[in-house]
PDBQT receptor file of N, H, CA, C and O in Angstrom, charges set to zero:
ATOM      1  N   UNK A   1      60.359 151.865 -27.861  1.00  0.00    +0.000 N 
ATOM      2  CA  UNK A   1      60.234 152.405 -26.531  1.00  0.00    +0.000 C 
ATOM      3  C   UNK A   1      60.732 153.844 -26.511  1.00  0.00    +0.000 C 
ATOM      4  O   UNK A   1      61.702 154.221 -27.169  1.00  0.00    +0.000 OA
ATOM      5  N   UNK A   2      59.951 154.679 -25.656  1.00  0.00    +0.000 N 
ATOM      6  H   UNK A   2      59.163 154.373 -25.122  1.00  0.00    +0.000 HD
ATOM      7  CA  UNK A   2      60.422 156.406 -25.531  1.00  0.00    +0.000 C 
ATOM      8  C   UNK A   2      60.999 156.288 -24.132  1.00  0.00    +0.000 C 
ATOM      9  O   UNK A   2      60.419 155.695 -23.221  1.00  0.00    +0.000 OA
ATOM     10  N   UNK A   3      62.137 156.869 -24.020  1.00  0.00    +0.000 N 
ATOM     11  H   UNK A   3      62.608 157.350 -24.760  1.00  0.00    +0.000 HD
ATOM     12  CA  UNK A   3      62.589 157.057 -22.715  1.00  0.00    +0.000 C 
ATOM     13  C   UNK A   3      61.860 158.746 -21.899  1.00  0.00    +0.000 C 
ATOM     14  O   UNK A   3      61.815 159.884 -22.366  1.00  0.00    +0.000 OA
ATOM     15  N   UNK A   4      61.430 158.237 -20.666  1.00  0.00    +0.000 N 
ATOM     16  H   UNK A   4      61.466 157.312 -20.287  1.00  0.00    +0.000 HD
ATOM     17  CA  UNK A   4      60.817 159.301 -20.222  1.00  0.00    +0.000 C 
ATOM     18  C   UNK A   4      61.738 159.263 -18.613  1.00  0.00    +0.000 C 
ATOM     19  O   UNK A   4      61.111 158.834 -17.644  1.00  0.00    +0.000 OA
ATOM     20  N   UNK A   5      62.969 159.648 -18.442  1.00  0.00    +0.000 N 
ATOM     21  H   UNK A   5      63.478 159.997 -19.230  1.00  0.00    +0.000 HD
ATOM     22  CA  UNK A   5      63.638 159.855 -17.186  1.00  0.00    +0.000 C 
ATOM     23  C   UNK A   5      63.803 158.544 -16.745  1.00  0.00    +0.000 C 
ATOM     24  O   UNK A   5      64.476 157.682 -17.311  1.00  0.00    +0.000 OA
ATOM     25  N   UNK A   6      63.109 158.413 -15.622  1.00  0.00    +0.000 N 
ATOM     26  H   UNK A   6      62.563 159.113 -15.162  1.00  0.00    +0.000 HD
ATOM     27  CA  UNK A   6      62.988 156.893 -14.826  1.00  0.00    +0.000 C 
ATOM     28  C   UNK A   6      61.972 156.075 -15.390  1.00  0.00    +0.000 C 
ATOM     29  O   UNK A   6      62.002 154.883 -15.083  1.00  0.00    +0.000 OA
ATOM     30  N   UNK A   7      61.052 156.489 -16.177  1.00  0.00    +0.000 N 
ATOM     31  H   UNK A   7      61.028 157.457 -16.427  1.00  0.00    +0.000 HD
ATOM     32  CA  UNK A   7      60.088 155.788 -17.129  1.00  0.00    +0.000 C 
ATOM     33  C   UNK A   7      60.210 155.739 -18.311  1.00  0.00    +0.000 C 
ATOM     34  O   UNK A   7      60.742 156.647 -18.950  1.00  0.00    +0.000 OA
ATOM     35  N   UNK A   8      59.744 154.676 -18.832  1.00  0.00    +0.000 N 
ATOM     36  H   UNK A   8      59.312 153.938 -18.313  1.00  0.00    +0.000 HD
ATOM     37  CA  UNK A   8      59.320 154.304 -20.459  1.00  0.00    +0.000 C 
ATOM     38  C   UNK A   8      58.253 153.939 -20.769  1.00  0.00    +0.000 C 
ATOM     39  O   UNK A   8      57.597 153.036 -20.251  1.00  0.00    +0.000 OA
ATOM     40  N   UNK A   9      57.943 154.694 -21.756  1.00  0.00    +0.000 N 
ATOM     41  H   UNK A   9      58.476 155.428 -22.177  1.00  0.00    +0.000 HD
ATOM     42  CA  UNK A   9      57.015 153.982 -22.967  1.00  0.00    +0.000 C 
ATOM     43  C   UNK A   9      56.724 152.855 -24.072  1.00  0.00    +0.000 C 
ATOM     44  O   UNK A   9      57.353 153.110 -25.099  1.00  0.00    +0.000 OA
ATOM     45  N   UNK A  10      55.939 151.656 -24.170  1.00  0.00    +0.000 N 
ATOM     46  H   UNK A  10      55.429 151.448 -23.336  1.00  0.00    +0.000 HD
ATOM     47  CA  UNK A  10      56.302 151.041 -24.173  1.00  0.00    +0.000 C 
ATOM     48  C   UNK A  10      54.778 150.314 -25.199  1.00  0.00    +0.000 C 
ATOM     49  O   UNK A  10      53.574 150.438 -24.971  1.00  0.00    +0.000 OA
ATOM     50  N   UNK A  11      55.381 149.690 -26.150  1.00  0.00    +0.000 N 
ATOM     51  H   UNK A  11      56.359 149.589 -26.336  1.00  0.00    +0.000 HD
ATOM     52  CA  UNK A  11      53.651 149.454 -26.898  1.00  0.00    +0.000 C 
ATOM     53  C   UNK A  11      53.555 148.209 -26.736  1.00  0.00    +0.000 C 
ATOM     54  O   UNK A  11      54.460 147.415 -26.480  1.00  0.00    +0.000 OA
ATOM     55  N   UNK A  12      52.328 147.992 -26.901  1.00  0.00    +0.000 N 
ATOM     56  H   UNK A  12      51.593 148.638 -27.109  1.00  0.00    +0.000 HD
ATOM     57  CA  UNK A  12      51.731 146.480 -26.850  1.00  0.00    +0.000 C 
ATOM     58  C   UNK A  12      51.767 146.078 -28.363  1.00  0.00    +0.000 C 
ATOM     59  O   UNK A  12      52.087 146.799 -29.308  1.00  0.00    +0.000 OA
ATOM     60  N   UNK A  13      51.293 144.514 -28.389  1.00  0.00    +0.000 N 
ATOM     61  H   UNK A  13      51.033 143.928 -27.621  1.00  0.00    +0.000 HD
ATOM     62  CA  UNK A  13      51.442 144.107 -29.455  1.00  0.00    +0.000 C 
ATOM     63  C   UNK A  13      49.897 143.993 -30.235  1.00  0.00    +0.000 C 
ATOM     64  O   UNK A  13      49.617 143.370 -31.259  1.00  0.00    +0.000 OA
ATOM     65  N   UNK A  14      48.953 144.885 -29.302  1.00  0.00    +0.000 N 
ATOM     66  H   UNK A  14      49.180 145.391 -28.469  1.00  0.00    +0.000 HD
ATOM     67  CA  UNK A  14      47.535 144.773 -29.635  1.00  0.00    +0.000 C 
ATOM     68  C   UNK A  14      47.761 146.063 -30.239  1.00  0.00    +0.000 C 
ATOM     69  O   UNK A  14      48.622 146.749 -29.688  1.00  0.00    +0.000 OA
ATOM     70  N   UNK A  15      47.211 146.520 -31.192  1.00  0.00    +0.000 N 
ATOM     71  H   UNK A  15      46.512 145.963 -31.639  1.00  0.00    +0.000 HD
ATOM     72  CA  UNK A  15      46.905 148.278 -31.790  1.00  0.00    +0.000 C 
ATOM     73  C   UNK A  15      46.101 148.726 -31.422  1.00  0.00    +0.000 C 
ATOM     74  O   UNK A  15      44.931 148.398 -31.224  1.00  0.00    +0.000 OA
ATOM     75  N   UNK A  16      46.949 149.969 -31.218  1.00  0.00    +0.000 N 
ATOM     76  H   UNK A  16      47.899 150.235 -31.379  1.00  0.00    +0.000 HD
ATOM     77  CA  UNK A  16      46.152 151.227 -30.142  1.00  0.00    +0.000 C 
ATOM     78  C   UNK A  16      46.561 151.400 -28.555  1.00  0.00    +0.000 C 
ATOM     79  O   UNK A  16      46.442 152.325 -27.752  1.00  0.00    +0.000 OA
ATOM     80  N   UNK A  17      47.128 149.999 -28.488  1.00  0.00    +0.000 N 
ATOM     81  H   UNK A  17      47.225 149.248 -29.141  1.00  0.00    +0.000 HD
ATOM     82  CA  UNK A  17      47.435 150.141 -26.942  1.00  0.00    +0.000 C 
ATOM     83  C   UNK A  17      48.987 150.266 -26.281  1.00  0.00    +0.000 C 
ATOM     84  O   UNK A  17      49.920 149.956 -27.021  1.00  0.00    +0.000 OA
ATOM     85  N   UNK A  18      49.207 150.601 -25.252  1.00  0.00    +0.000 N 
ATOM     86  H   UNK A  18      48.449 150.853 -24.651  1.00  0.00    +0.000 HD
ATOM     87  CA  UNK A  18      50.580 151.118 -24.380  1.00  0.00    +0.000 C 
ATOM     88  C   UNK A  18      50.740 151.347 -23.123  1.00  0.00    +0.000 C 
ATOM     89  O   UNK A  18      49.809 151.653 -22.378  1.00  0.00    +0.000 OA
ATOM     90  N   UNK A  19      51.891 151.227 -22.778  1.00  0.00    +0.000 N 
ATOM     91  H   UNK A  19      52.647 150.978 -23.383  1.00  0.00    +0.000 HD
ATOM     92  CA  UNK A  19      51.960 151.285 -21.088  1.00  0.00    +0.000 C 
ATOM     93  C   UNK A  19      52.847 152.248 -20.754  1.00  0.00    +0.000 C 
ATOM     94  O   UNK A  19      53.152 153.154 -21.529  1.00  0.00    +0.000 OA
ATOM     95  N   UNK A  20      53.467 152.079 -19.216  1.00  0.00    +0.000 N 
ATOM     96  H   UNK A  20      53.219 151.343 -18.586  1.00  0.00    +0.000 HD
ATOM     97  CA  UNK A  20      54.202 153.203 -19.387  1.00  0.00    +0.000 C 
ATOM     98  C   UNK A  20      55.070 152.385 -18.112  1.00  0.00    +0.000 C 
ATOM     99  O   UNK A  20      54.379 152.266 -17.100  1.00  0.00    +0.000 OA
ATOM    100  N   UNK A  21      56.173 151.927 -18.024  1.00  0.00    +0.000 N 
ATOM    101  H   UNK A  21      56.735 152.024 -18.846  1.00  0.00    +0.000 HD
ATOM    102  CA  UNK A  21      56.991 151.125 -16.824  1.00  0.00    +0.000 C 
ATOM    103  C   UNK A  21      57.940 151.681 -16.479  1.00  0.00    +0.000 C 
ATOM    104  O   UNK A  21      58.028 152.835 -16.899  1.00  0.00    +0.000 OA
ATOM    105  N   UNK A  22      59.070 151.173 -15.589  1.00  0.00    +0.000 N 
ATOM    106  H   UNK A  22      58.998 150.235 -15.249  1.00  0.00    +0.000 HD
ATOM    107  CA  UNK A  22      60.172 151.718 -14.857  1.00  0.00    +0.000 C 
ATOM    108  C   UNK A  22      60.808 150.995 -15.539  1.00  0.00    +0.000 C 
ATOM    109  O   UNK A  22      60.665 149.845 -15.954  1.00  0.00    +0.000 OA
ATOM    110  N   UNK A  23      62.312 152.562 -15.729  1.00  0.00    +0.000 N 
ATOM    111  H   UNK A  23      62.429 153.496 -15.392  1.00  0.00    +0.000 HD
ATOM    112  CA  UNK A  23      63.399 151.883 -16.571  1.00  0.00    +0.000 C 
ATOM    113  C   UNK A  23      63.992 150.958 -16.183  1.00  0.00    +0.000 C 
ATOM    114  O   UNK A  23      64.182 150.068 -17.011  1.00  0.00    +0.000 OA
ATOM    115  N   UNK A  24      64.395 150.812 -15.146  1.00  0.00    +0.000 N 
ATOM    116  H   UNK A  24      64.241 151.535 -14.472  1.00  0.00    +0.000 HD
ATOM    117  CA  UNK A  24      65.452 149.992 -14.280  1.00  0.00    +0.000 C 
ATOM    118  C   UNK A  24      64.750 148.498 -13.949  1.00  0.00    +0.000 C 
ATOM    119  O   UNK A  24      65.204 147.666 -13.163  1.00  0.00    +0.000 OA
ATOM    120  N   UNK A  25      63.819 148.403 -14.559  1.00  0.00    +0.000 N 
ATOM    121  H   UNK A  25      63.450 149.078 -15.197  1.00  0.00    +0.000 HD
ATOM    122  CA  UNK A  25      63.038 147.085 -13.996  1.00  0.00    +0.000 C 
ATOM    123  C   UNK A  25      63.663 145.682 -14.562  1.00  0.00    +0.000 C 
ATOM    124  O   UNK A  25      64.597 145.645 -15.363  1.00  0.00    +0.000 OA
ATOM    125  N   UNK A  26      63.184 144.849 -14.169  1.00  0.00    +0.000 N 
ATOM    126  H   UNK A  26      62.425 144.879 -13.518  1.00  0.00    +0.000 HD
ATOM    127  CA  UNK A  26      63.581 143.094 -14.946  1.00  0.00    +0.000 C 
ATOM    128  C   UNK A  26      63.206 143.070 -16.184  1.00  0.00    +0.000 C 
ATOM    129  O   UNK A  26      61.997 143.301 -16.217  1.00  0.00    +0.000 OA
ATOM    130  N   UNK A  27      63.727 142.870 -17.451  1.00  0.00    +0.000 N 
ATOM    131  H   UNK A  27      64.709 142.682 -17.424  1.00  0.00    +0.000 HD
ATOM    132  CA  UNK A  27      63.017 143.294 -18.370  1.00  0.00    +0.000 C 
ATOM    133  C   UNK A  27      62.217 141.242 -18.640  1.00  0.00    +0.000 C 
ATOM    134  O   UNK A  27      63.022 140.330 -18.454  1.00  0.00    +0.000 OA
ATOM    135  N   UNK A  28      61.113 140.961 -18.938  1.00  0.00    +0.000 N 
ATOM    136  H   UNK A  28      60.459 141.702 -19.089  1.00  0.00    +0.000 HD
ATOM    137  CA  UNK A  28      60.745 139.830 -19.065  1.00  0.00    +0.000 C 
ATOM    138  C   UNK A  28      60.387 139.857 -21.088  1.00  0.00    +0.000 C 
ATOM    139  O   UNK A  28      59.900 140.790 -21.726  1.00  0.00    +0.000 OA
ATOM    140  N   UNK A  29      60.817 138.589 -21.578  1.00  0.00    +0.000 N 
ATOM    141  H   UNK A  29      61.213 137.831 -21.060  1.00  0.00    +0.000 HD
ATOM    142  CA  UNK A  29      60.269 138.336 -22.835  1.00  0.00    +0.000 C 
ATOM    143  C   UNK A  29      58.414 137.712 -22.327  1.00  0.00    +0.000 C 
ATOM    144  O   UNK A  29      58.027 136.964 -21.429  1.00  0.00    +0.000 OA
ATOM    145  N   UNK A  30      57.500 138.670 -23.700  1.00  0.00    +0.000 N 
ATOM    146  H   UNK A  30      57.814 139.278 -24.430  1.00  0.00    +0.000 HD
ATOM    147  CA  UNK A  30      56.468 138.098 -23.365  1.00  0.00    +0.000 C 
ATOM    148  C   UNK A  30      56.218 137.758 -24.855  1.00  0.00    +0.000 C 
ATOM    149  O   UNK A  30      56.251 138.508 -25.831  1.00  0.00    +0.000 OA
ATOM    150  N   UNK A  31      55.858 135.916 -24.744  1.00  0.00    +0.000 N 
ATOM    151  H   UNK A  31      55.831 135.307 -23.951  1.00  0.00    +0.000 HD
ATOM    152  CA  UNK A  31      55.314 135.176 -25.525  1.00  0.00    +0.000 C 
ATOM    153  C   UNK A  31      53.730 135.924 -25.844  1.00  0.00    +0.000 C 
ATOM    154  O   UNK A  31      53.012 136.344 -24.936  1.00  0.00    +0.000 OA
ATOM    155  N   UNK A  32      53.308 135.997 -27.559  1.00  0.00    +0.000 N 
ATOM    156  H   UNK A  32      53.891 135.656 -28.297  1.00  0.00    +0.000 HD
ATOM    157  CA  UNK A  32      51.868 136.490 -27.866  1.00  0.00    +0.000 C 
ATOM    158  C   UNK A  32      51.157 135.163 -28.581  1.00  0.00    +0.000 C 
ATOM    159  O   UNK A  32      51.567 134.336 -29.396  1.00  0.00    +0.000 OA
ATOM    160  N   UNK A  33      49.776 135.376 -27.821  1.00  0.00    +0.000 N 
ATOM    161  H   UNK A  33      49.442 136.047 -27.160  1.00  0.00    +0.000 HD
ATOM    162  CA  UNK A  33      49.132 133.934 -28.098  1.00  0.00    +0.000 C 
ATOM    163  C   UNK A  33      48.178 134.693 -29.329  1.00  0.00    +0.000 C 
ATOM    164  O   UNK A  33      47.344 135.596 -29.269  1.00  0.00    +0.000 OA
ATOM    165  N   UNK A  34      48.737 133.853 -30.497  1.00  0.00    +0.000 N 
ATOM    166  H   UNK A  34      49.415 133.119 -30.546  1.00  0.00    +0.000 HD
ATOM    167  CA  UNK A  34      48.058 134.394 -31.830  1.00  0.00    +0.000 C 
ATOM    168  C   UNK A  34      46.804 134.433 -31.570  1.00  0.00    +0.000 C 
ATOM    169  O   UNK A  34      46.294 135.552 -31.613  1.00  0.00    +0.000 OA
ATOM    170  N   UNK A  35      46.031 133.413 -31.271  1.00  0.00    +0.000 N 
ATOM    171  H   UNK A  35      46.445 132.504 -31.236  1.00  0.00    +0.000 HD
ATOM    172  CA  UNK A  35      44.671 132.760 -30.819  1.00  0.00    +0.000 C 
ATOM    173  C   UNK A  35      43.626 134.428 -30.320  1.00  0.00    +0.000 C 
ATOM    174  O   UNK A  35      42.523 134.730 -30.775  1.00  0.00    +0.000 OA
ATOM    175  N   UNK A  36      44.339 135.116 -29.430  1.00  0.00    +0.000 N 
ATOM    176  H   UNK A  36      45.235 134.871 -29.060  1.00  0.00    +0.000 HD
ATOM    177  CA  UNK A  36      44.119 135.862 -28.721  1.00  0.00    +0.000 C 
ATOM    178  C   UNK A  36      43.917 137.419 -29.250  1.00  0.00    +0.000 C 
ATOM    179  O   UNK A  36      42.936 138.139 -29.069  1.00  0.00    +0.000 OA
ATOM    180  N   UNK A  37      45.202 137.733 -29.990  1.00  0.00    +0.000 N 
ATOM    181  H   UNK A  37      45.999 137.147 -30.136  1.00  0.00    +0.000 HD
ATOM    182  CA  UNK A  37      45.295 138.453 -30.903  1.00  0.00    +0.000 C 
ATOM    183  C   UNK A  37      44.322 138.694 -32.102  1.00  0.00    +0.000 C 
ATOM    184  O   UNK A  37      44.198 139.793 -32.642  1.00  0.00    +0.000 OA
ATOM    185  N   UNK A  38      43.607 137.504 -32.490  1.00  0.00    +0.000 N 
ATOM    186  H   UNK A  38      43.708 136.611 -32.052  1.00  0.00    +0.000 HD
ATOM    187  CA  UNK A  38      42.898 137.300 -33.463  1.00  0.00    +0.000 C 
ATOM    188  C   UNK A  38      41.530 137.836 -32.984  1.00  0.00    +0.000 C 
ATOM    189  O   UNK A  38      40.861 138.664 -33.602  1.00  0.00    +0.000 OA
ATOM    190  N   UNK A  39      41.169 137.218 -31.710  1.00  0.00    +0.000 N 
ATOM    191  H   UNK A  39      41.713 136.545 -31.208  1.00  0.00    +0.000 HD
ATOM    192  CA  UNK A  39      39.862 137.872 -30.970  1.00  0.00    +0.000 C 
ATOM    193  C   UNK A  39      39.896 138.902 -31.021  1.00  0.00    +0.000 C 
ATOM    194  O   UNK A  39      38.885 139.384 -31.532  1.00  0.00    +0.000 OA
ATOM    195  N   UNK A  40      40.853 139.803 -30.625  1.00  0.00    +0.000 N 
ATOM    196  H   UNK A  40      41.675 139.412 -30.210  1.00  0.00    +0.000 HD
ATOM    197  CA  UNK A  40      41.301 141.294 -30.162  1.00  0.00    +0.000 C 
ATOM    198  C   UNK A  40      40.630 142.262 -31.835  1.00  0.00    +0.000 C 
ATOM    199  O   UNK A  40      40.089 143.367 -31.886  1.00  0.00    +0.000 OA
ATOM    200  N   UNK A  41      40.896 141.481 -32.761  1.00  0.00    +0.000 N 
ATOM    201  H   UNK A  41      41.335 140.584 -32.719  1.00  0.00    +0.000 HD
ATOM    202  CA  UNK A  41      40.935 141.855 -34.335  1.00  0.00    +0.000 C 
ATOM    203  C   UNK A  41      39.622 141.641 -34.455  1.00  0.00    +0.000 C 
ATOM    204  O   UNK A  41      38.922 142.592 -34.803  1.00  0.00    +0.000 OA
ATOM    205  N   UNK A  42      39.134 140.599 -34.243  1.00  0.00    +0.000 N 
ATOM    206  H   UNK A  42      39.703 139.827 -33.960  1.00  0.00    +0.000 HD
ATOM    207  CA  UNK A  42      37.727 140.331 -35.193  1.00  0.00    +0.000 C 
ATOM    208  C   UNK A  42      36.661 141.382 -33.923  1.00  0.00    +0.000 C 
ATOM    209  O   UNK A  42      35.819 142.172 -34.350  1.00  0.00    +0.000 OA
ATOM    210  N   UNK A  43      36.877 141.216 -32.602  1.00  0.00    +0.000 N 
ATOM    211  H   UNK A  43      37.561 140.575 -32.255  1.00  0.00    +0.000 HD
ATOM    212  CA  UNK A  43      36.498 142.554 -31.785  1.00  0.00    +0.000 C 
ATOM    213  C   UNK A  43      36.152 143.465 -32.273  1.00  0.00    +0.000 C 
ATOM    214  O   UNK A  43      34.981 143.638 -32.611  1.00  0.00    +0.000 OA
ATOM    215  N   UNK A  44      37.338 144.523 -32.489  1.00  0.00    +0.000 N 
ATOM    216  H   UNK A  44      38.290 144.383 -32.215  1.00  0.00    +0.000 HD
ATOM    217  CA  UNK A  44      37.261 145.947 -33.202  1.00  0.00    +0.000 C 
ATOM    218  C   UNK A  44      36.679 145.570 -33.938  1.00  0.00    +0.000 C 
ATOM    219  O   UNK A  44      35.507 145.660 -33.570  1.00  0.00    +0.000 OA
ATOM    220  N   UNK A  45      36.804 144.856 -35.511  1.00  0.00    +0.000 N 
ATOM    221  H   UNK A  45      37.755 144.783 -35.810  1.00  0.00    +0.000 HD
ATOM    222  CA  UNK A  45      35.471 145.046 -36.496  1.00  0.00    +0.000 C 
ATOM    223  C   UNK A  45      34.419 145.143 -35.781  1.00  0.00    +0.000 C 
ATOM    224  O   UNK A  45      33.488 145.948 -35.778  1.00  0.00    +0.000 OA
ATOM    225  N   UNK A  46      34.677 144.190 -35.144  1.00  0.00    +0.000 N 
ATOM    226  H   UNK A  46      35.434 143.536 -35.146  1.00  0.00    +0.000 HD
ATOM    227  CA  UNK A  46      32.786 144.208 -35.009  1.00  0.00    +0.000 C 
ATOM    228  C   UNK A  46      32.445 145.828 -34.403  1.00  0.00    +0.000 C 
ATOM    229  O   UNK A  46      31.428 146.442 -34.725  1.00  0.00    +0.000 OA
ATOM    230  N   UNK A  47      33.414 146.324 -33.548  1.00  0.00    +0.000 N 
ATOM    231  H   UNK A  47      34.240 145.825 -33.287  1.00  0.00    +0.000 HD
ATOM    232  CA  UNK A  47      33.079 147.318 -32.911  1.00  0.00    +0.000 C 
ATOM    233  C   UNK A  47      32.759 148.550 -33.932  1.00  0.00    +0.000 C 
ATOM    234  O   UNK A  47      31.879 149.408 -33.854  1.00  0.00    +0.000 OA
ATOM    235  N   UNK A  48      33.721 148.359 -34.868  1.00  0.00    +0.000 N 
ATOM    236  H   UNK A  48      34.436 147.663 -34.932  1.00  0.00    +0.000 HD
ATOM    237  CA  UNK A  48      33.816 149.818 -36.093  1.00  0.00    +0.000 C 
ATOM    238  C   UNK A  48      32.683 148.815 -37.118  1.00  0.00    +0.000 C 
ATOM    239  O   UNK A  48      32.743 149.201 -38.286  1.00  0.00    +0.000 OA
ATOM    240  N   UNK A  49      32.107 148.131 -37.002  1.00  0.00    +0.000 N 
ATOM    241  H   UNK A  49      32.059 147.818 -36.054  1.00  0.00    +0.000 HD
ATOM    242  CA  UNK A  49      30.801 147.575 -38.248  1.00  0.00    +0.000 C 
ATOM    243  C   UNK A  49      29.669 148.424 -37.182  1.00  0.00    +0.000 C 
ATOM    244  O   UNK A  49      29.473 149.538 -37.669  1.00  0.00    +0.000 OA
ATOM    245  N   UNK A  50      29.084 148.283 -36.226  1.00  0.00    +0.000 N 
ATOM    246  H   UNK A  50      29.244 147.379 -35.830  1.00  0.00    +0.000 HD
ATOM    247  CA  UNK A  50      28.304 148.459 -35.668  1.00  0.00    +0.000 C 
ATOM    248  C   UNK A  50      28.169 149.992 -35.936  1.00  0.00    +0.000 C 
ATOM    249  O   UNK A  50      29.107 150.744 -35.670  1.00  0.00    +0.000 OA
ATOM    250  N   UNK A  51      27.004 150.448 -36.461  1.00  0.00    +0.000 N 
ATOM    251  H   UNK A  51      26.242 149.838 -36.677  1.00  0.00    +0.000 HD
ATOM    252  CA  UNK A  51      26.168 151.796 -37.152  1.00  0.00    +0.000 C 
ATOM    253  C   UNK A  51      26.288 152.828 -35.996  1.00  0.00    +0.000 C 
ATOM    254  O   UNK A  51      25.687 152.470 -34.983  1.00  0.00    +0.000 OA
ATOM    255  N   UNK A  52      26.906 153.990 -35.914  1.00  0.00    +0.000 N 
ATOM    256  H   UNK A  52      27.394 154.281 -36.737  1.00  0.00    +0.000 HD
ATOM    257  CA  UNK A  52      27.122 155.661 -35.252  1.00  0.00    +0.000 C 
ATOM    258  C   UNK A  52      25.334 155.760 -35.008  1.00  0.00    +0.000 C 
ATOM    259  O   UNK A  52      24.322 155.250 -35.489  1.00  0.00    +0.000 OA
ATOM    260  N   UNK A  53      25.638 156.576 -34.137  1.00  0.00    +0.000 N 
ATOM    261  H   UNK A  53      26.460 156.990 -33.747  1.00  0.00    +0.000 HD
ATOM    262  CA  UNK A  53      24.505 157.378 -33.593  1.00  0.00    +0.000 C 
ATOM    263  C   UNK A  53      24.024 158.494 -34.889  1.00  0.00    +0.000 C 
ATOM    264  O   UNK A  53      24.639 159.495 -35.256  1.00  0.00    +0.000 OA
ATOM    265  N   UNK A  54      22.712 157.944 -35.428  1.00  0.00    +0.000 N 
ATOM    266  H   UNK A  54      22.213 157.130 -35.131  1.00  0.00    +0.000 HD
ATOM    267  CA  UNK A  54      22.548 159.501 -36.322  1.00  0.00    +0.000 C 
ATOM    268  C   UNK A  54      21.333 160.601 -35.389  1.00  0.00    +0.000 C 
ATOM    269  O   UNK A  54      20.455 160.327 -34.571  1.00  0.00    +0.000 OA
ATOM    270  N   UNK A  55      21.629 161.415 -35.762  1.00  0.00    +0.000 N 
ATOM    271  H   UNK A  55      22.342 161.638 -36.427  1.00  0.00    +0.000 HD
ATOM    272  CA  UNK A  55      20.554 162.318 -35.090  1.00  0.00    +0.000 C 
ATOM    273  C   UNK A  55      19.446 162.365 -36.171  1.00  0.00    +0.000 C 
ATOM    274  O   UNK A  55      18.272 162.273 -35.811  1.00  0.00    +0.000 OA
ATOM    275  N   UNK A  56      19.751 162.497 -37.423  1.00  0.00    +0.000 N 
ATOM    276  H   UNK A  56      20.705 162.571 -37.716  1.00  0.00    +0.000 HD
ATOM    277  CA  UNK A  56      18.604 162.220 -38.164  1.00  0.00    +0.000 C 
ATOM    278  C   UNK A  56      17.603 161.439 -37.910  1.00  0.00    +0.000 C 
ATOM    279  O   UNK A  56      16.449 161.822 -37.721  1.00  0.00    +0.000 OA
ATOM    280  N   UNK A  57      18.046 160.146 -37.889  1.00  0.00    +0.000 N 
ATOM    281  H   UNK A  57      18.984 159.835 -38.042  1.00  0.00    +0.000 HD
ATOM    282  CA  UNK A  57      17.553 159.206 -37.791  1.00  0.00    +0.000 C 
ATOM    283  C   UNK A  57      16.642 158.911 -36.356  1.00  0.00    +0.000 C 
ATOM    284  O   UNK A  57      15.751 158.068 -36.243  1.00  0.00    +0.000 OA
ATOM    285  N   UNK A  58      17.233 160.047 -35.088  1.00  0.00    +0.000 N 
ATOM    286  H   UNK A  58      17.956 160.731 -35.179  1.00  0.00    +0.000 HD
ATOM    287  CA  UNK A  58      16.620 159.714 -33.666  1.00  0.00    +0.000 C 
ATOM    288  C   UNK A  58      15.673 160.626 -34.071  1.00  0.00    +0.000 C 
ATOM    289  O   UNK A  58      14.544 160.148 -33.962  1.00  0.00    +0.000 OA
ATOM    290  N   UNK A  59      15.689 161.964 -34.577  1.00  0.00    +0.000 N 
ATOM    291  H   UNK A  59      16.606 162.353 -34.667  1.00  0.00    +0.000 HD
ATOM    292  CA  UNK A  59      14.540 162.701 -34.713  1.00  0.00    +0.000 C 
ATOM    293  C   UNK A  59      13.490 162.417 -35.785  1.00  0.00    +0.000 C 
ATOM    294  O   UNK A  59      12.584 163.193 -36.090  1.00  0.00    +0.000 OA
ATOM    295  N   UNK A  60      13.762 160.959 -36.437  1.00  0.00    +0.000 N 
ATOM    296  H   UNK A  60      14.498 160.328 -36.189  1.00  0.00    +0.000 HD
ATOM    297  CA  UNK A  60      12.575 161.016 -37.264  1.00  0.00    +0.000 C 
ATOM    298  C   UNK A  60      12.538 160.921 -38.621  1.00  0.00    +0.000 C 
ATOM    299  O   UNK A  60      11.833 160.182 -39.308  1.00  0.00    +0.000 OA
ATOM    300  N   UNK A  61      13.539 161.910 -39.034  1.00  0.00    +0.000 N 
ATOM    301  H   UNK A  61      14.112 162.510 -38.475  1.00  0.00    +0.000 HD
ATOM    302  CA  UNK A  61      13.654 162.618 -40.340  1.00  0.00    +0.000 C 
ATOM    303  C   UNK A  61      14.193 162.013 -41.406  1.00  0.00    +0.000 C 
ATOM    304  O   UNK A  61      13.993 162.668 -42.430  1.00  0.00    +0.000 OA
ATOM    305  N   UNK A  62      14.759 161.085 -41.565  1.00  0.00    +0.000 N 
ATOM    306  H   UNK A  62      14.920 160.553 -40.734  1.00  0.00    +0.000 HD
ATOM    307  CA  UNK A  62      15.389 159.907 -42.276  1.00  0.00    +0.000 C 
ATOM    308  C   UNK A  62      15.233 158.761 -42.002  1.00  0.00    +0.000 C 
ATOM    309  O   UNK A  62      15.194 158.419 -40.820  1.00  0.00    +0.000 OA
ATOM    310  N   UNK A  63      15.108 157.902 -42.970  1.00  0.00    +0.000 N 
ATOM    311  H   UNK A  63      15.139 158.179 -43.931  1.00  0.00    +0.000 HD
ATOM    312  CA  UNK A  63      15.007 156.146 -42.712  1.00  0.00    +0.000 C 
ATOM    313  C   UNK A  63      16.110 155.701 -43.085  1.00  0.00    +0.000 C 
ATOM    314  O   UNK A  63      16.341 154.493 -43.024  1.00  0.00    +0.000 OA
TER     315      UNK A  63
């Protein structure tokens, strides 16, 4: 966690992601449902497998 004055920074247990809360708050333990986590994972692949935009390829010029 980064202390930012009356706020913090604060990461998730997914990668890539973060919040940003009040210091002074209730702090709660949060249970992570592996199950869930795993979706979150096989997700992104799929997202970073799936082929970029080529311009070559829109204009024609490559197969």
């Amino acid at each position: 966690m980064v202390s930012l004055g009356k706020f913090e920074k604060i990461h998730s247990n997914i990668g890539g992601h973060d919040g940003t809360v009040v210091t002074d708050r209730e702090k709660v333990e949060i249970k992570s449902n592996l199950g869930l986590e795993t979706i979150f994972v096989n997700h992104i692949k799929e997202i970073e497998k799936k082929s970029k935009f080529n311009l070559w390829k829109f204009l024609g010029l490559k197969k």
